[in-house]
C-alpha positions as a Markdown table, in Angstrom:
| # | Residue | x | y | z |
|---|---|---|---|---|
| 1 | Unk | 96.3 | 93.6 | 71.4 |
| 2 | Unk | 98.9 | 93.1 | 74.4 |
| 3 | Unk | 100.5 | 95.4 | 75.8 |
| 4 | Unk | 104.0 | 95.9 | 74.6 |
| 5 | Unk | 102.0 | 95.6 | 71.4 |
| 6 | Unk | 99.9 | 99.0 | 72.1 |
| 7 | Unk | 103.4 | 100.6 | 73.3 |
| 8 | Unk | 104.9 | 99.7 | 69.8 |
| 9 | Unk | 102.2 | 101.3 | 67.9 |
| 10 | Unk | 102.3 | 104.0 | 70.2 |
| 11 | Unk | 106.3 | 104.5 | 69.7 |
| 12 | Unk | 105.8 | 103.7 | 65.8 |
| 13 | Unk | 103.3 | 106.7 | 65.7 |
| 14 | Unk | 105.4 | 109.1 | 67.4 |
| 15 | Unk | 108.3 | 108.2 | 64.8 |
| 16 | Unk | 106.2 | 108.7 | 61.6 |
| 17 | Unk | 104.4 | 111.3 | 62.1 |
| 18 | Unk | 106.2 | 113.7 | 64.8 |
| 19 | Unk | 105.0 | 116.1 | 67.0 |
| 20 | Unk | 100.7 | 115.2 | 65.6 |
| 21 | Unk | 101.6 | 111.6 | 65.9 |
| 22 | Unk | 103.2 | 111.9 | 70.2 |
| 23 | Unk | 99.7 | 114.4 | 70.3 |
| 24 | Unk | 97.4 | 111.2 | 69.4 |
| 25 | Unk | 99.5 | 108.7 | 70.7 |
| 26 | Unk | 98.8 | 110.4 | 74.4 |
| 27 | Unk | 95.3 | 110.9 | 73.4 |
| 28 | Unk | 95.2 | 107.0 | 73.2 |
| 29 | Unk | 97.0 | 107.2 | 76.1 |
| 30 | Unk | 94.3 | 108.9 | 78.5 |
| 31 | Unk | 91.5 | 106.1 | 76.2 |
| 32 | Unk | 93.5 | 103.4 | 77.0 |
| 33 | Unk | 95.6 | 103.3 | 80.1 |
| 34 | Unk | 97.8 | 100.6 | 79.2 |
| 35 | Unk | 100.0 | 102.3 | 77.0 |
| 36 | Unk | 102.6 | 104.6 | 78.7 |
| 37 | Unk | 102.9 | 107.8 | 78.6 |
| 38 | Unk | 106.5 | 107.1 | 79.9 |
| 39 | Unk | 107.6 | 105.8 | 76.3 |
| 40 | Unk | 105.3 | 108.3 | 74.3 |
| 41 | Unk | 106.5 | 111.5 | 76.2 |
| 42 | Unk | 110.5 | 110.8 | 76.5 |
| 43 | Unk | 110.5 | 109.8 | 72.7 |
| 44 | Unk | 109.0 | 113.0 | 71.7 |
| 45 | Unk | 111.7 | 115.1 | 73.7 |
| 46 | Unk | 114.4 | 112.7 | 72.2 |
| 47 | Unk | 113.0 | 113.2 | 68.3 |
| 48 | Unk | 112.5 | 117.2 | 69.6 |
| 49 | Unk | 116.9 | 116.5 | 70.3 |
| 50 | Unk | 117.2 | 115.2 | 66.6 |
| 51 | Unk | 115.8 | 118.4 | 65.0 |
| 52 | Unk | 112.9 | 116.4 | 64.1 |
| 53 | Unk | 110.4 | 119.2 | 65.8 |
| 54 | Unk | 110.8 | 121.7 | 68.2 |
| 55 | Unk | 110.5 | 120.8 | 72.0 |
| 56 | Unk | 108.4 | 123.5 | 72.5 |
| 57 | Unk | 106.1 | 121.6 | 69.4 |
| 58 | Unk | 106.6 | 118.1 | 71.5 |
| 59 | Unk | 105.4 | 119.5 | 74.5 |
| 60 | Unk | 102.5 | 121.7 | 72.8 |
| 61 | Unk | 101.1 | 118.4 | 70.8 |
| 62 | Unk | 101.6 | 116.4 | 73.7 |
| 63 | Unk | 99.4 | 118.4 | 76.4 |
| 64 | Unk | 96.8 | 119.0 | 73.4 |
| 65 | Unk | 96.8 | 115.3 | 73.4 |
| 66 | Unk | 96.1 | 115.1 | 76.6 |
| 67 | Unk | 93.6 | 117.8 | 76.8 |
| 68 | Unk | 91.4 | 115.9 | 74.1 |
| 69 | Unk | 91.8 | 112.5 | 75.4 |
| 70 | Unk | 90.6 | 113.6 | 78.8 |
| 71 | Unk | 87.6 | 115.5 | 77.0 |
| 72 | Unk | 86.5 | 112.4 | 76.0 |
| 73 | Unk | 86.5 | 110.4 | 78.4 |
| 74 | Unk | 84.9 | 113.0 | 80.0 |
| 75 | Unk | 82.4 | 113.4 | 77.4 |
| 76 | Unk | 81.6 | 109.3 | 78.2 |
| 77 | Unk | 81.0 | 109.8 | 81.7 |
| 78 | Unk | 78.5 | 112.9 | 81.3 |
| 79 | Unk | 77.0 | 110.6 | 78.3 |
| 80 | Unk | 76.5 | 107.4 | 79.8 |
| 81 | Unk | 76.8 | 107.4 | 83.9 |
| 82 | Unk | 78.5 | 105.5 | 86.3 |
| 83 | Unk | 77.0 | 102.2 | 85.9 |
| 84 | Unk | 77.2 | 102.3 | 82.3 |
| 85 | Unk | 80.7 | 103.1 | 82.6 |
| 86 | Unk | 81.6 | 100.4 | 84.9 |
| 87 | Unk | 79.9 | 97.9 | 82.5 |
| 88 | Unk | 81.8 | 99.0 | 79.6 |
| 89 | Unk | 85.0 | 99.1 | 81.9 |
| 90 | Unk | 84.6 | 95.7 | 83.4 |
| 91 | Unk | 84.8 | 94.1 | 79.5 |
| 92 | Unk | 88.2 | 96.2 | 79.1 |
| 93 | Unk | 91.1 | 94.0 | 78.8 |
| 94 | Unk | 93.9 | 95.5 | 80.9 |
| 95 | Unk | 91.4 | 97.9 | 82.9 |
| 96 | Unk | 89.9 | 96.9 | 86.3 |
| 97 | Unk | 86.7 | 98.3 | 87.6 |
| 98 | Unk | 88.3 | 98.7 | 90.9 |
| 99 | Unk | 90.8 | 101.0 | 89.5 |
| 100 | Unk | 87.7 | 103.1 | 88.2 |
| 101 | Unk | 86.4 | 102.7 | 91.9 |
| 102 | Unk | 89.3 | 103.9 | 93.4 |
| 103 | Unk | 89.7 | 107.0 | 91.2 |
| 104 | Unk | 85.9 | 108.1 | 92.3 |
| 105 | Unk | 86.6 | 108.0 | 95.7 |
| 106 | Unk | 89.5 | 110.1 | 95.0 |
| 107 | Unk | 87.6 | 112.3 | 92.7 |
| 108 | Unk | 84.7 | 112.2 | 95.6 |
| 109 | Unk | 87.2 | 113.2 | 98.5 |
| 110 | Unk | 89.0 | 115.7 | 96.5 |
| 111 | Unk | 87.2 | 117.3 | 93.8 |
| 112 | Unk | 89.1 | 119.5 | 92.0 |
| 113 | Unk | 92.5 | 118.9 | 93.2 |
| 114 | Unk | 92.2 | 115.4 | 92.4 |
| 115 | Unk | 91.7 | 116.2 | 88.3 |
| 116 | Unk | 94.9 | 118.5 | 88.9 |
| 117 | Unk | 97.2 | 115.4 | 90.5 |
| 118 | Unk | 95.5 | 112.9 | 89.1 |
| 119 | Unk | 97.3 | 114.0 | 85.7 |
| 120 | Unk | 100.6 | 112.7 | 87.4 |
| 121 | Unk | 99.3 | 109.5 | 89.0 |
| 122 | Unk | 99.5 | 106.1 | 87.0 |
| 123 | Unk | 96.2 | 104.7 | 85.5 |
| 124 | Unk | 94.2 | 108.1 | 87.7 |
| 125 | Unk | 95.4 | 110.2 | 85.0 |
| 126 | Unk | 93.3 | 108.5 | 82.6 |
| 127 | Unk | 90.2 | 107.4 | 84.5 |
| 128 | Unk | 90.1 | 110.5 | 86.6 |
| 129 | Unk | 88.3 | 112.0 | 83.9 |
| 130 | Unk | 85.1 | 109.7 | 84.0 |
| 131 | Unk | 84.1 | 110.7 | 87.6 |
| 132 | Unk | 84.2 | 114.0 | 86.5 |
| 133 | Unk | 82.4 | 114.1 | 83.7 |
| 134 | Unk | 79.7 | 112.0 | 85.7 |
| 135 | Unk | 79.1 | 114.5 | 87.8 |
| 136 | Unk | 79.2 | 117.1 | 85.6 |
| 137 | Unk | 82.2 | 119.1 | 86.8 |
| 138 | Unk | 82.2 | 122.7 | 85.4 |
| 139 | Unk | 84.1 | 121.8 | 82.2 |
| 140 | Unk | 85.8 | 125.1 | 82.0 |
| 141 | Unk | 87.4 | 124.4 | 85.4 |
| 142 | Unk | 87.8 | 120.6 | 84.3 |
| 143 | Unk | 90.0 | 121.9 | 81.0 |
| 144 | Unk | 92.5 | 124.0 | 83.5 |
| 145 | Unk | 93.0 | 121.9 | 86.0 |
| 146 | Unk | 93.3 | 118.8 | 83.0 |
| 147 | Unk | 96.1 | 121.3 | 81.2 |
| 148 | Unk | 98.1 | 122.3 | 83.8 |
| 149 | Unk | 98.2 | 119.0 | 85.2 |
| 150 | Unk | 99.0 | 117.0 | 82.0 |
| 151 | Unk | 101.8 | 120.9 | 81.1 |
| 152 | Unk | 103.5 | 119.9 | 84.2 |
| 153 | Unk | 104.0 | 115.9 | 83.8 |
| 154 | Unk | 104.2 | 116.0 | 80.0 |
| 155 | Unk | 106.8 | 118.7 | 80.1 |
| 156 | Unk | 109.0 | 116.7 | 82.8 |
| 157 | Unk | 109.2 | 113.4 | 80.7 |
| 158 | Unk | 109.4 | 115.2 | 77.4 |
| 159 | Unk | 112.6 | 117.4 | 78.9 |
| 160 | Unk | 114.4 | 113.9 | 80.5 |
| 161 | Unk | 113.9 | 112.6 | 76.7 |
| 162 | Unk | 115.1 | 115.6 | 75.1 |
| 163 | Unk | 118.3 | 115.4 | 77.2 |
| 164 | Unk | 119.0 | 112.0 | 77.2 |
| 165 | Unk | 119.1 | 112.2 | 73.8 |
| 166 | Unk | 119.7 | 108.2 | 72.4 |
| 167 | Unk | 119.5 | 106.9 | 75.6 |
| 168 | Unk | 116.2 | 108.6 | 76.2 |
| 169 | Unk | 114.8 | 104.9 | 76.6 |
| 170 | Unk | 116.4 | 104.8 | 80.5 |
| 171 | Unk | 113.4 | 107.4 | 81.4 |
| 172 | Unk | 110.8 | 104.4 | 81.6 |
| 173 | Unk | 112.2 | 102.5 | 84.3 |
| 174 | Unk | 112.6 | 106.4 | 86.2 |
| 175 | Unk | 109.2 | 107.1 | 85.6 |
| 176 | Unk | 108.0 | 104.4 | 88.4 |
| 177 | Unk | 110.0 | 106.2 | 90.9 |
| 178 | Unk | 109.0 | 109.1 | 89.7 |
| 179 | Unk | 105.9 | 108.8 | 89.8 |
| 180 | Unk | 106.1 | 107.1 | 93.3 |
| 181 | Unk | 107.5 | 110.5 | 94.4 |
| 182 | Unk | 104.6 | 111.9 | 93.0 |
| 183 | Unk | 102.3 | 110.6 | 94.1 |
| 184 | Unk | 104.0 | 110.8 | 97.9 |
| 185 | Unk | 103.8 | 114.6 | 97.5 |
| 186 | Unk | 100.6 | 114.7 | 96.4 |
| 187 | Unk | 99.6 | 112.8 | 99.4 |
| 188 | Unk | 101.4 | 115.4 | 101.9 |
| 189 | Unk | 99.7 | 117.7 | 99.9 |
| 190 | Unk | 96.3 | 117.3 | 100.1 |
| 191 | Unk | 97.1 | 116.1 | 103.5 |
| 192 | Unk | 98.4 | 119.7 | 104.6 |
| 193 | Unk | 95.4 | 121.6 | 103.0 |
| 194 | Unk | 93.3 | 118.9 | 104.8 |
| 195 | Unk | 94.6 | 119.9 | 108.1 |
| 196 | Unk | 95.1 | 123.5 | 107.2 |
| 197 | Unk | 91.4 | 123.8 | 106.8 |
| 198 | Unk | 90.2 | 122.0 | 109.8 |
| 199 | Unk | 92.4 | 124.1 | 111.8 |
| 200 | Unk | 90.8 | 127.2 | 109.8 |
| 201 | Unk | 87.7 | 126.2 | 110.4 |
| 202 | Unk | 88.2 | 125.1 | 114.1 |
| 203 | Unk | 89.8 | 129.2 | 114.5 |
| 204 | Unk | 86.6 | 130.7 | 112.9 |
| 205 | Unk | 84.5 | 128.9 | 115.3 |
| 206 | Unk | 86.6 | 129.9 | 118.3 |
| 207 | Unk | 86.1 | 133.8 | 116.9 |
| 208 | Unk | 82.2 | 134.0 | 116.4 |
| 209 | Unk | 80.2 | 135.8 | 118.1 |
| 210 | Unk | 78.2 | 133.0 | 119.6 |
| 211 | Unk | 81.2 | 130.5 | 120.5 |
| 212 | Unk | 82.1 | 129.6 | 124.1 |
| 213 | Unk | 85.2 | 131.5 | 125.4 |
| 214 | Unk | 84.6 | 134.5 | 122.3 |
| 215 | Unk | 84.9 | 138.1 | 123.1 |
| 216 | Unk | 81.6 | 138.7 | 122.5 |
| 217 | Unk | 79.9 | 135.9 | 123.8 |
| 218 | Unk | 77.2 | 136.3 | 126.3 |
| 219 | Unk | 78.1 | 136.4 | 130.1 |
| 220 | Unk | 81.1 | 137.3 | 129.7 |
| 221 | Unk | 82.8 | 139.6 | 132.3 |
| 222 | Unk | 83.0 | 142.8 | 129.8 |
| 223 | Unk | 79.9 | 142.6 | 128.0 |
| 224 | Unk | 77.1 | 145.0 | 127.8 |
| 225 | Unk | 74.3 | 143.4 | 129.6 |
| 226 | Unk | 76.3 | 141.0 | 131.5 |
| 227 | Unk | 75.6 | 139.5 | 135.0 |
| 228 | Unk | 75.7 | 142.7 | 136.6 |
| 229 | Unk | 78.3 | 142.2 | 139.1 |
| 230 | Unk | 80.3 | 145.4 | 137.6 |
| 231 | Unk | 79.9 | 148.8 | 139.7 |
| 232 | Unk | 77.7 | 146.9 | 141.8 |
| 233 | Unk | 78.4 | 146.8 | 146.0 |
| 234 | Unk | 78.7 | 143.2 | 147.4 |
């Protein structure tokens, strides 16, 4: 199945069946990372603008979606392990095992953070879940992290549908900037708490006890025990 072919079975779900039908349509999403999410979520905030459920339904079914898409991919990577993974990857058709590769470095550099804003980043939204579940990433943390990253982006594309209304089709060709925007401010992100915490960690060395050039550091001028030059005649 191609895929404009996936996106049409994706967009033909949404319309039958409503708010369940966006919910597993995402969930396919995070199995399959060729479908978009940017045609899934803005048609569920465009059918929320026709009365045909509420946003606050689209968004709900959408993020459980998510939730139990990335469960299961995480469920694969805890069941089977990396290289069994990457086998079953590289026989994918519109998957590359680099694009697993890449998101384990990222998940390997990052941890944490990197399930939160890999929710928001093209094909890492999907695969960032395998990593985790490989090494075994406390799955209650794993499940936050998962919802408020896939709350956040789901919410943003489901809203731009729900206000374009008809034309809710002109979010698709936004998303790509959007998510380039994304994905530069997650960059200066983990870039800043990078830094922050070298320079954290460089201050709590400066202020022990036993660093050169510390209050308390032996030899210095004030310190009990010192040299012995003070009250002392030349």
């Amino acid at each position: 199945m191609m895929q404009s072919e996936i996106a049409d079975f994706a967009t033909h779900l949404v319309e039958r069946l409503g708010g369940p039908g966006a919910g597993l349509a995402v969930a396919a999403e995070n199995l399959f990372p060729p479908i978009p999410s940017e045609v899934i979520l803005p048609l569920a905030g465009f059918a929320a603008s026709q009365g045909d459920l509420s946003l606050v339904s689209a968004i709900v079914w959408t993020t459980l979606g998510s939730v139990v898409g990335a469960l299961a991919l995480y469920g694969i990577g805890a069941a089977l392990g990396r290289e069994r993974v990457r086998a079953i990857v590289g026989r994918l058709p519109l998957v590359k095992v680099s694009d697993l590769d890449r998101t384990e470095a990222w998940f390997a550099r990052h941890g944490t953070k990197a399930v939160f804003f890999g929710r928001m980043v093209p094909i890492f939204r999907s695969l960032i879940s395998v990593p985790a579940g490989v090494e075994r990433m406390r799955l209650g943390v794993f499940l936050l992290y998962t919802t408020l990253g896939s709350l956040l982006w789901n919410t943003t594309f489901v809203l731009a549908g729900y206000l374009l209304g008809e034309n809710w089709q002109r979010v698709e060709p936004i998303g790509g900037t959007f998510q380039n925007v994304v994905i530069v401010v997650c960059a200066l992100a983990l870039g800043y708490f990078v830094v922050s915490r070298l320079v954290r960690r460089r201050r709590e060395a400066q202020a022990s006890p036993g660093s050169p050039g510390s209050s308390g550091s032996p030899g210095s001028s004030g310190s009990p025990g010192s040299s012995g030059w003070s009250g002392r005649k030349p």
